[in-house]
C-alpha positions as CSV (number, residue, x, y, z in Angstrom):
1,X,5.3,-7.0,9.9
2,X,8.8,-8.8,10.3
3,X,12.0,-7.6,9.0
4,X,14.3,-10.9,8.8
5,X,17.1,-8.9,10.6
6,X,15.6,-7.6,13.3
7,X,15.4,-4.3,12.8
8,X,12.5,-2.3,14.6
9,X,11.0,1.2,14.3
10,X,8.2,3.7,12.7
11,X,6.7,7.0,12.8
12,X,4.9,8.5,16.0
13,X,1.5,7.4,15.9
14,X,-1.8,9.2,15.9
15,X,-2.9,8.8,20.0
16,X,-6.1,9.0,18.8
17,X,-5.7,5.7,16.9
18,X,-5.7,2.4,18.5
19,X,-3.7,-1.0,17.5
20,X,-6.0,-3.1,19.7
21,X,-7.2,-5.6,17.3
22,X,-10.9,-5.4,16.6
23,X,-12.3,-8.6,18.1
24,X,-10.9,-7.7,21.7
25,X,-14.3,-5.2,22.2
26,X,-16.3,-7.6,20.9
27,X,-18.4,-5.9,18.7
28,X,-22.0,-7.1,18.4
29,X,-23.0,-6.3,14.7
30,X,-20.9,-8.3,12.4
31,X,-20.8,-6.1,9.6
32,X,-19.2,-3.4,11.9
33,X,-17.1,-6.1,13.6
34,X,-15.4,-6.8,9.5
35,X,-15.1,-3.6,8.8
36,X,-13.3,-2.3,12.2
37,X,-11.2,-5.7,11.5
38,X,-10.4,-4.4,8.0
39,X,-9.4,-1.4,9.2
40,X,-7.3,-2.6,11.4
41,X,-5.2,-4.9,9.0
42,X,-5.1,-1.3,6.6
43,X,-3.2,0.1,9.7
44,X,-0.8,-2.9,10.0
45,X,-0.2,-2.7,6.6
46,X,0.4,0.7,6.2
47,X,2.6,1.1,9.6
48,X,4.6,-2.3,8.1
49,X,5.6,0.6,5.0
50,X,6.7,2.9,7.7
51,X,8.8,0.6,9.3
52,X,10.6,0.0,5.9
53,X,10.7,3.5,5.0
54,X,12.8,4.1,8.2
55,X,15.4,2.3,6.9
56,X,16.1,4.4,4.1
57,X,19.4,6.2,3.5
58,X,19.9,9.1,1.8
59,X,22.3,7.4,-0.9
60,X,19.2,4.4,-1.4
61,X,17.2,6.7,-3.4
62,X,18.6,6.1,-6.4
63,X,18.3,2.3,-6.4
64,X,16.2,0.8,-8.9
65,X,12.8,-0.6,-7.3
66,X,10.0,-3.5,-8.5
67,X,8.6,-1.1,-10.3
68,X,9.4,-0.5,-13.6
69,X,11.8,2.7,-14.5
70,X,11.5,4.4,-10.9
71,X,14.1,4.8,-8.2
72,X,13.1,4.3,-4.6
73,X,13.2,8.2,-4.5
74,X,10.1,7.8,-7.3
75,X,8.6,5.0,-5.3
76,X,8.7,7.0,-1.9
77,X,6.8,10.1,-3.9
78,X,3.7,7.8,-5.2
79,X,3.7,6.2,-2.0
80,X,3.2,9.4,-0.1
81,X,1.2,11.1,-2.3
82,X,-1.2,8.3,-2.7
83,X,-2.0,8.6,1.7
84,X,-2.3,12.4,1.4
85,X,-5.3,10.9,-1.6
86,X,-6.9,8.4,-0.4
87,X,-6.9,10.3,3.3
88,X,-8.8,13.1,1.4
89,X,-11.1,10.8,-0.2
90,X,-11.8,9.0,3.3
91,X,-12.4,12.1,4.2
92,X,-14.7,13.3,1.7
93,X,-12.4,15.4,-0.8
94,X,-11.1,12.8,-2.8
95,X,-12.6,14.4,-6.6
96,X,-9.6,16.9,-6.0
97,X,-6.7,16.4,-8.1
98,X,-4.0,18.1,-6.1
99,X,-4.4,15.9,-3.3
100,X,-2.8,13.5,-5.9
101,X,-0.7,15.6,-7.2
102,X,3.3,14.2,-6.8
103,X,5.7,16.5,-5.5
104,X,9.1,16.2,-5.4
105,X,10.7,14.7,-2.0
106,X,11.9,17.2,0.2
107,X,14.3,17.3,2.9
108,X,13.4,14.5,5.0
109,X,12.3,11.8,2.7
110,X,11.3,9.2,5.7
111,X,9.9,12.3,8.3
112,X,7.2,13.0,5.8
113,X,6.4,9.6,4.5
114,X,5.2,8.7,7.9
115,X,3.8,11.4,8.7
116,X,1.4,11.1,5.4
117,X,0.8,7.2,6.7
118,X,-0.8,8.2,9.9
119,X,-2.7,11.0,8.4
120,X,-4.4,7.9,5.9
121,X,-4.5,6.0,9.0
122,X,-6.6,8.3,11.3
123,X,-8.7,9.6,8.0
124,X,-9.9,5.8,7.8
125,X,-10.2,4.9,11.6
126,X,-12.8,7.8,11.1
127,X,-14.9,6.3,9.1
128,X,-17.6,4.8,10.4
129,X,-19.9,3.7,7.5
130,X,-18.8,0.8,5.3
131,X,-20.0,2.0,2.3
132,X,-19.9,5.7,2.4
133,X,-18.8,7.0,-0.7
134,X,-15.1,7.7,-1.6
135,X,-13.9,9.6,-4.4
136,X,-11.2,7.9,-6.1
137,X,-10.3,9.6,-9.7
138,X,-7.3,7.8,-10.9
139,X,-9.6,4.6,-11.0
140,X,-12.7,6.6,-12.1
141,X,-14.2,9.7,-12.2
142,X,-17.4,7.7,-13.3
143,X,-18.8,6.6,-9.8
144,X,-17.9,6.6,-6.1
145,X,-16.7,3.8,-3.8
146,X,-17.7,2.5,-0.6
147,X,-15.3,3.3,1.6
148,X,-14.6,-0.3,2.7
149,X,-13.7,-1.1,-0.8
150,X,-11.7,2.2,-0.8
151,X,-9.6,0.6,2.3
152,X,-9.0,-2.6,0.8
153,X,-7.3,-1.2,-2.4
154,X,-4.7,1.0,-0.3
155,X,-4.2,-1.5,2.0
156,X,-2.6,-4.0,-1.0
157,X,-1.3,-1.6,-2.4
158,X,1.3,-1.0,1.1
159,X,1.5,-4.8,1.4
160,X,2.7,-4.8,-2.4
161,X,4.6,-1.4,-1.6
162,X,6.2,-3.0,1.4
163,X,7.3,-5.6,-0.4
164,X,8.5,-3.1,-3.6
165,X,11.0,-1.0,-0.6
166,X,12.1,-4.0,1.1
167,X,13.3,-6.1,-1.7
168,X,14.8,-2.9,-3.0
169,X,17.1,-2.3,-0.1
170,X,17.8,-5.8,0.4
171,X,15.1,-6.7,3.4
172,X,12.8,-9.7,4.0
173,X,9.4,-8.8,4.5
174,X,6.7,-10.9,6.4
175,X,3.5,-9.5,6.9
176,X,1.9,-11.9,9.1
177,X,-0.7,-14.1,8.0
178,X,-3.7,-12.4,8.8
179,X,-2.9,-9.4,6.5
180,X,-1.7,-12.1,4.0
181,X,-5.5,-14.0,4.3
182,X,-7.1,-10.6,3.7
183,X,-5.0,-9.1,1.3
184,X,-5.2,-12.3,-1.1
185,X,-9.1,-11.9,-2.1
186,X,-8.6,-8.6,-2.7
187,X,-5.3,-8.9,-5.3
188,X,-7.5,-11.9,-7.2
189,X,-10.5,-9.5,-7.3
190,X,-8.0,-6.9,-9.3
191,X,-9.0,-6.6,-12.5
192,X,-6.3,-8.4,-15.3
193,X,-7.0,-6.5,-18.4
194,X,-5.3,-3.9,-20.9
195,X,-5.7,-1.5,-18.0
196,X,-2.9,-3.2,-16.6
197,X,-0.5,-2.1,-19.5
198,X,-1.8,1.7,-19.6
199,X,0.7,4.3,-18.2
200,X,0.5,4.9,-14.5
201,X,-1.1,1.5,-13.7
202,X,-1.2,1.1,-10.3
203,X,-0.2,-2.9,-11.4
204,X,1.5,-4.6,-14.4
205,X,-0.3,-7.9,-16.5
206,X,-0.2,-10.9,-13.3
207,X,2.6,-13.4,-14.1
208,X,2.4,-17.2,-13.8
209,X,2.7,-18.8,-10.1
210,X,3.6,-22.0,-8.7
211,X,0.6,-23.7,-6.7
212,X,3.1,-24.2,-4.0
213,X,3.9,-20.7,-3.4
214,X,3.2,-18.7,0.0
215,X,0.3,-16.0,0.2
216,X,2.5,-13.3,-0.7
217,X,4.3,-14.8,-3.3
218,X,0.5,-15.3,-4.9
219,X,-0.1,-11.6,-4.3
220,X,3.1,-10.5,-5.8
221,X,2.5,-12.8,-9.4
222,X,-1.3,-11.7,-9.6
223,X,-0.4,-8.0,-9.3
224,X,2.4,-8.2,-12.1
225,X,5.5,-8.9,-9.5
226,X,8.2,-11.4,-10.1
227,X,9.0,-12.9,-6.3
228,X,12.4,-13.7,-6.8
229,X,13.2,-10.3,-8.5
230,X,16.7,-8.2,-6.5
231,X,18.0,-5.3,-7.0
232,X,21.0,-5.8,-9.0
233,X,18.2,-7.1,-11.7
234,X,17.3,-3.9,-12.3
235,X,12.9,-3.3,-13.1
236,X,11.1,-6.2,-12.4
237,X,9.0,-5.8,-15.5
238,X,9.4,-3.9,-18.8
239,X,9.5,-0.2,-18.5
240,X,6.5,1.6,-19.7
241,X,6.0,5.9,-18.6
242,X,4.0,6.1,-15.3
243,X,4.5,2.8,-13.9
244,X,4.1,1.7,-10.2
């Protein structure tokens, strides 16, 4: 991920996690070869957050964000309680509700918002099985997912999120175009329904985009952002309780 003024940073990483991209050992199954390749974009995506995050000031917190009716200091909570659930689910405890519980921030905002980013991180790089089941229950508590579908909804959620923080403290955000190529399927495969308009969607209804527009201004419309939304607009979208 790029930041247009060439600002740098993020949280101490995991050792135990690599950022060698997946096709440099070569695997030999392809199906492992996708899903170590996924994985690694998740990380890039997620580590992209942190690198916004660390840019937070104490007096930011009160901006309004992208999503409708929170602050950045509501943001940062979902954001951070969502890797502390979908870490436990990777990791096989996902049906519990406190690990998605919200808490309030505490002391050091950006400290613990990384350090809940690498956790996620290392839960998934432990994964080796695409489709072992992960517990997700604020989609369902009707059926599991494979975990490889379990990656793919976090990871656009922090390219989406990314995008939320920076454009909330006045940041360009680039991605890359890799995560971009992968994270398109998965925003068209989210479902546009009434769901969309139910308190605590993760997404609002997808608005109308130009056919010119790049990859992530695509993302952004199908998943209920408006692209050219700032700050001093206030909420992106109309308020409803819960929204992300």
């Amino acid at each position: 991920m790029h930041i247009n003024d060439g600002a740098a940073g993020g949280a101490p990483r995991d050792s135990r996690v690599t950022d060698s991209h997946p096709t440099d050992s070569h695997p030999t199954d392809p199906r492992a070869a996708d899903f170590g390749r996924l994985k690694w974009l998740h990380a890039q995506a997620v580590r992209g957050s942190v690198t916004l995050v660390r840019r937070v000031r104490p007096e930011d917190l009160t901006r309004p964000t992208p999503c409708a009716a929170w602050t950045l200091a509501d943001l940062l909570a979902h954001m951070t309680v969502q890797h502390h659930g979908f870490a436990a689910a990777a990791r096989g405890d996902g049906r519990d509700p406190v690990n998605w519980a919200v808490r309030p921030l505490g002391l050091d905002p950006v400290a613990a918002y990384g350090a809940a980013a690498e956790l996620v991180i290392a839960a998934f790089a432990a994964v080796d099985d695409p489709d072992r089941e992960c517990h997700l229950p604020e989609f369902t508590t009707a059926q599991a997912f494979p975990a490889r579908r379990a990656i793919g909804f976090h990871l656009i959620d922090y390219v989406v999120h990314s995008w939320d923080v920076a454009r909330t403290l006045g940041l360009g955000y680039d991605p890359g175009p890799e995560l971009l190529r992968a994270a398109l399927p998965i925003a068209r495969a989210v479902p546009d329904d009434d769901s969309r308009l139910a308190p605590g969607s993760a997404f609002r209804p997808g608005l109308p985009a130009d056919g010119t527009t790049g990859e992530l201004d695509r993302i952004l419309a199908l998943l209920g952002r408006s692209p050219s939304w700032h700050a001093s607009e206030g909420p992106a979208v109309p308020a409803a309780p819960g929204d992300a």
